[in-house]
Phi, psi and omega in degrees: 000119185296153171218166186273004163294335193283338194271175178270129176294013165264322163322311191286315193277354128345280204298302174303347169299270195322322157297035172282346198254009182237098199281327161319334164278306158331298200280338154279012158286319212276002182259013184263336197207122158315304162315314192292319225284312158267008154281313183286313156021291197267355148268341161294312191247039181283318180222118193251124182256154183218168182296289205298320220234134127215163219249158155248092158293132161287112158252123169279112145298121171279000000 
């Protein structure tokens, strides 16, 4: 049975790039696969909101 271990991770991480605003979908990609898990990651938790502050992280592509 193909999995998304099987595809080219440049491909996988496209798609999940293309999910960043649907966040209901991130989270069920990142509980599906393990490899998915810090690629959605970084889009679930791209902006952490508090009552007083909310921060915008920069995330840097190497």
């Amino acid at each position: 049975m193909p999995s998304f271990t099987d595809s080219p991770p440049e491909i996988v991480k496209e798609i999940i790039d293309a999910l960043q605003d649907d966040l209901p979908t991130l989270k069920a990609c990142s509980q599906t696969c393990q490899s998915l898990l810090p690629l959605c990651r970084q889009h679930i938790y791209r902006t952490i909101s508090s009552p007083a502050v909310t921060v915008q992280l920069a995330i840097v592509h190497a």
